[in-house]
MIZARO-614088 format. One line per 10 residues: number of its first residue (from 1); their letters; for each residue x, y, z of N, C-alpha, C. Coordinates in pm, whole numbers, padded with zeros to 5 digits. Layout:
NUM	A	X Y Z X Y Z X Y Z  ...;
This chain:
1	XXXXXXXXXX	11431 11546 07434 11467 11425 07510 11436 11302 07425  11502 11208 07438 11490 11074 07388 11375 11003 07411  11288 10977 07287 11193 10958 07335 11219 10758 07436  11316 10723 07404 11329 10609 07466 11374 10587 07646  11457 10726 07614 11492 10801 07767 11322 10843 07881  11226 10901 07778 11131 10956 07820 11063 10855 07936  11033 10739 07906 10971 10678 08023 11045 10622 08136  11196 10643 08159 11274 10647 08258 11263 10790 08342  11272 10876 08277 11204 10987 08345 11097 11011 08420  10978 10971 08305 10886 11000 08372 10863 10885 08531;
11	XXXXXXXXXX	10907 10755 08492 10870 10677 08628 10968 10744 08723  11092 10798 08703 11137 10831 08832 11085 10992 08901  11018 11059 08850 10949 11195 08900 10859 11106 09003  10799 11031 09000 10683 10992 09129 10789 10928 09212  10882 10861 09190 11008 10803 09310 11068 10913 09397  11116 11010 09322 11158 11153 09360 11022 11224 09481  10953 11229 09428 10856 11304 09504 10789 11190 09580  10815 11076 09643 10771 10969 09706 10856 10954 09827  11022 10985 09803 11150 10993 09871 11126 11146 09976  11135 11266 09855 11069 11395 09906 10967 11395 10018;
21	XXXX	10872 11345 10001 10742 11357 10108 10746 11217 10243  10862 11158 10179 10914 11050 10280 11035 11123 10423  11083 11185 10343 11194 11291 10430 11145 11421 10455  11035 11433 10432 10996 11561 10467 10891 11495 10608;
């Protein structure tokens, strides 16, 4: 992975699982 890509990733995994435990 890009390392320039990499911290777009990583901030959206806690959005994802923030949305997840929001709809759950």
């Amino acid at each position: 992975i890009n390392h320039s890509f990499m911290p777009i990733f990583i901030s959206v995994i806690p959005k994802l699982d923030f949305i997840n435990k929001w709809f759950s």
